[in-house]
N, C-alpha and C positions, 0 to 999 in steps of 0.2 A: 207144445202148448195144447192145452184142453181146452174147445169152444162151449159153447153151450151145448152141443148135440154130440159131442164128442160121448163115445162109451165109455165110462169109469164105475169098476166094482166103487162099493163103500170103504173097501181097505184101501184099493189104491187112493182114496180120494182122502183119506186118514194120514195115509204118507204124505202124499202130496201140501199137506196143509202144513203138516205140524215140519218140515222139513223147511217149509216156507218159514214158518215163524221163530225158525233159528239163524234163518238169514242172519241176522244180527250180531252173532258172535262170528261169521267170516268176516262180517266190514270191519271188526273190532282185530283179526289177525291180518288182516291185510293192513290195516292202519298201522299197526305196531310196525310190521315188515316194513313200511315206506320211513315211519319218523326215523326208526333203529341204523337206516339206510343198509339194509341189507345186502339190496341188488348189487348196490355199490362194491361188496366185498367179495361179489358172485364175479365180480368181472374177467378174473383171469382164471374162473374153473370150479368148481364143485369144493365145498366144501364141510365137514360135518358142524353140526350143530354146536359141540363143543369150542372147536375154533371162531365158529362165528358167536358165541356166546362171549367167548375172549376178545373177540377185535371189537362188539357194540357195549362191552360191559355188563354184560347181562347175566342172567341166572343161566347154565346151559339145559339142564333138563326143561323146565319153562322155557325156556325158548324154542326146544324141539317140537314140545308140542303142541306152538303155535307155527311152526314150519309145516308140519303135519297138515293140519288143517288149510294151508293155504297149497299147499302141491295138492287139496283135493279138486284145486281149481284152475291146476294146469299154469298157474303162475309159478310153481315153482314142481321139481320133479327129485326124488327120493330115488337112490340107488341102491342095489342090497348089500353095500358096505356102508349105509346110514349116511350118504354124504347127498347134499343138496346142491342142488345148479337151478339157473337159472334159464326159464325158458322163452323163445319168440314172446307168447303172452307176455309176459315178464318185464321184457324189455326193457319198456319205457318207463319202468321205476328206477333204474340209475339215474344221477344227478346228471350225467355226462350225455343221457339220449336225447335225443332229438325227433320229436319232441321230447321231454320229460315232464312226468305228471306226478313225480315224486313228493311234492311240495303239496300239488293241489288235493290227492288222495289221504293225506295226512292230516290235511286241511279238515276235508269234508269228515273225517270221524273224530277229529278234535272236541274236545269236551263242550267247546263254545258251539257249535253244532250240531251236536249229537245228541247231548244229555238232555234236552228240552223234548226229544221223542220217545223218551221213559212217559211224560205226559200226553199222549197223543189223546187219549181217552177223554182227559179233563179239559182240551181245548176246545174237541168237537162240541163236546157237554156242553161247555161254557162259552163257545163261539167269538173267545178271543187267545194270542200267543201265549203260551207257557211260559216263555225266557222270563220274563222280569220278573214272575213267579218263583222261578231258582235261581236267579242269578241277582236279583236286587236292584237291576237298572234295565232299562230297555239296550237292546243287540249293541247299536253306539257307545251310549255313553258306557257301558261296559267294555267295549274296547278300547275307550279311551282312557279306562284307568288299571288295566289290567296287559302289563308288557306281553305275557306269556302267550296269551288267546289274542293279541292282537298283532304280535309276530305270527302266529299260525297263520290267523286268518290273512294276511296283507301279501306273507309270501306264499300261500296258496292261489290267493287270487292273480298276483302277478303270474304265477307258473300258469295260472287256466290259459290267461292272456296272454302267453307267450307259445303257448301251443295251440290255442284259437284265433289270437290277435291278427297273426298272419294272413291265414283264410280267409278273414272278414276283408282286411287291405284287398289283397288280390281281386276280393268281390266287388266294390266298389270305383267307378272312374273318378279319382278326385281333380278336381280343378286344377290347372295349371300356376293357381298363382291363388292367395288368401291365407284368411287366417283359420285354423282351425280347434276353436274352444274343445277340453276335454273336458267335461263335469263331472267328478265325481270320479277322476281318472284313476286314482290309488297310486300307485309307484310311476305310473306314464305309459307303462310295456305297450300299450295300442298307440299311443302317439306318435311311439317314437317308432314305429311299424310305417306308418303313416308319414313321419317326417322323410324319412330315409328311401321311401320309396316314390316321393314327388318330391325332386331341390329347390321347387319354388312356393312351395307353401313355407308359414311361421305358424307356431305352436302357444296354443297358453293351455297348461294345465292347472285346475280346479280342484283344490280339494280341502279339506281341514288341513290344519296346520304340522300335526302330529304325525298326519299319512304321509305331507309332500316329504320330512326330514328323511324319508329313505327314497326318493323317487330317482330316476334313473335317467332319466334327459342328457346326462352331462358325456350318457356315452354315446352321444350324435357328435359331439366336437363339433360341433358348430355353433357354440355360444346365444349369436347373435339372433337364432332361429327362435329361440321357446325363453319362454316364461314361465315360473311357476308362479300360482296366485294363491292363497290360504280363504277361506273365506265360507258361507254357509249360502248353499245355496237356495234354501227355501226364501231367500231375504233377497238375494241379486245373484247375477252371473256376471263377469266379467262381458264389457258392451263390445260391438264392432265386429264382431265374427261373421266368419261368412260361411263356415256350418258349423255344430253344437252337435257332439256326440253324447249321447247318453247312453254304456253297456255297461252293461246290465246296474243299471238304476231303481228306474221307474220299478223292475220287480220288488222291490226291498219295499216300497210305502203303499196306501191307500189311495184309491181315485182320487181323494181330495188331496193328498199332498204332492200325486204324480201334475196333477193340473198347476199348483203353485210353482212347481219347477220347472214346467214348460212355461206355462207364463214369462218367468221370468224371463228363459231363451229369448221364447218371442218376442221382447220389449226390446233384448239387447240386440239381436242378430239384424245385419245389414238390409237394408230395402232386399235382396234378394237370397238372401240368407235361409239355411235348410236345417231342420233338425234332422240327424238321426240317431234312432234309436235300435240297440244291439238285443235282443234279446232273442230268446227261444219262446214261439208261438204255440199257443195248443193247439193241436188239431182233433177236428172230431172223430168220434168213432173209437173201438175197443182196443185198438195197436197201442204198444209200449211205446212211449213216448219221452223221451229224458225231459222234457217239462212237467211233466207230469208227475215225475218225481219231486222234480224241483219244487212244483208247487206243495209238496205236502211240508219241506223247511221252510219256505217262508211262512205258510199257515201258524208254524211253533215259532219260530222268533221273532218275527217282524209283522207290521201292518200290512204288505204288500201280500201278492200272488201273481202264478203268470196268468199271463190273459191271449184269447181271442184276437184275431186280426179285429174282426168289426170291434171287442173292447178297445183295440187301440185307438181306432177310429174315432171312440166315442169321446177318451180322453184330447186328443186332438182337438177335435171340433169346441170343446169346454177352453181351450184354450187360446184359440182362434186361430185355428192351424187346420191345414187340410192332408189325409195323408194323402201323397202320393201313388206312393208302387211299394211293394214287398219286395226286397231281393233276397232270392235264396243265397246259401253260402253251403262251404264246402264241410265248412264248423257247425255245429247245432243249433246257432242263433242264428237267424236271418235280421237285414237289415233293412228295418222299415225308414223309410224318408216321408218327410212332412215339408208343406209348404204353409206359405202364410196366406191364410184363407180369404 
């Protein structure tokens, strides 16, 4: 990294840029690598570009030379018999590791994510999202009528959840006994994190209709534990909960729509009832920060952004809620908890 007072000729600082502004075509060969399931074919040994061009259906020379590009980043490693393996880096792009992010990295350079920061330029300009711009409907209602981008996205998201979902569990003491509302849960992957790891809590998961048809509760085997509920939450929450998770929500809307959704919590959740909220906090100052990433897609697709602990706050307090505490976690979101003011 170059600070401010760092020495750099004008050339190096020429490389340095234009090097950066191709970033772009590695997330596009790394992406291909995870959809194509590559690593998956890597698992029992090295093999050339050809064969693996035969096992995912592909073009072979096209496909080398997006193997190419992706062994320049140590994810993957080129032998001088042209044969490719798969490296440590690598890893966790089989479907089979643990974690696996194969899903969720496929996810993120998916067209329904990606192609709205061909626009970055005209949002800043215009100081609202691009998506409905190219896509014809806002981030939702485009997945709701589109199978393709809204399998991407749904088992992206589970996979994130399933290789964060855990860490956040771990971080949290939940109660020994209650219910716990998931809004906005998508397939369940946190709840059922959460069911399996306290036998006296019950489950209700929250979401549209279309997302619960693939949700995954039913692999608790315990029937009697969870619920799923369909429903929209800017309008109600399912009542009686004695905490309300929100991850990663509230980044996807607007102050005002983060407020009507807590509202809602509020109205429903028990005399001592807690919200909390999963997300990734900015922090200040010049360090790389994966919200900070974050925040430049929701700036393209959606109303929301991340925010501030004191913005959390602010949202809070609009809702009659108090926060609490910040708990760090071992995953990138911390979990902030709110009480009733």
């Amino acid at each position: 990294m170059h600070g401010s007072g760092s020495p750099m000729s004008a050339r190096e600082s020429a490389y340095f840029l234009v090097d950066g502004a191709f970033g772009f075509l590695y997330s596009a060969a790394l992406g291909t690598v995870a959809a194509l399931g590559v690593a998956d074919h890597l698992a029992d040994g090295p093999r050339t570009a050809a064969e693996l061009a035969e096992a995912t259906g592909c073009d072979g020379p096209f496909l080398r030379r997006v193997l190419r590009l992706v062994a320049t980043r140590g994810v993957l490693h080129e032998d001088e018999d042209g044969r490719f393996a798969l490296t440590p880096a690598g890893y966790a792009l089989r479907s089979d590791a643990v974690p696996s992010v194969r899903d969720a990295v496929a996810m993120v350079t998916a067209r329904a994510v990606w192609q709205p920061s061909s626009e970055l330029l005209a949002a800043v300009r215009e100081g609202r999202p691009t998506f409905e711009q190219i896509f014809g409907k806002q981030f939702f209602e485009h997945l709701a009528a589109d199978e393709r981008d809204a399998t991407a996205f749904h088992r992206g998201m589970a996979n994130y959840s399933q290789f964060a979902g855990r860490l956040d569990v771990d971080s949290y003491d939940f109660p020994a006994t209650g219910v716990v509302v998931d809004v906005g849960g998508g397939q369940g992957v946190f709840l059922l994190e959460v069911l399996r790891g306290n036998a006296g809590l019950r489950g209700v998961l929250f979401d549209q209709e279309y997302v619960l048809a693939e949700h995954r509760l039913g692999e608790l085997g315990a029937d009697d534990r969870w619920r799923a509920v369909s429903g929209d939450f800017f309008t109600e929450v399912p009542a009686g909960g004695d905490i309300y998770v929100l991850k990663l929500v509230l980044h996807d809307w607007s102050d005002e729509q983060c407020v009507r959704i807590l509202r809602n919590c509020r109205r429903a959740m028990a005399p001592d009832g807690r919200v909390l909220v999963v997300e990734s906090i900015v922090p200040p100052g010049n360090e790389p920060h994966f919200a900070k990433v974050l925040d430049v897609i929701m700036l393209l697709n959606l109303t929301g952004r991340e925010r501030t602990e004191a913005e959390f706050a602010q949202l809070f307090a609009a809702a009659d809620l108090r926060l609490e505490r910040v708990i760090a976690t071992s995953a990138v979101p911390s979990i902030i908890e709110a009480v009733a003011a």
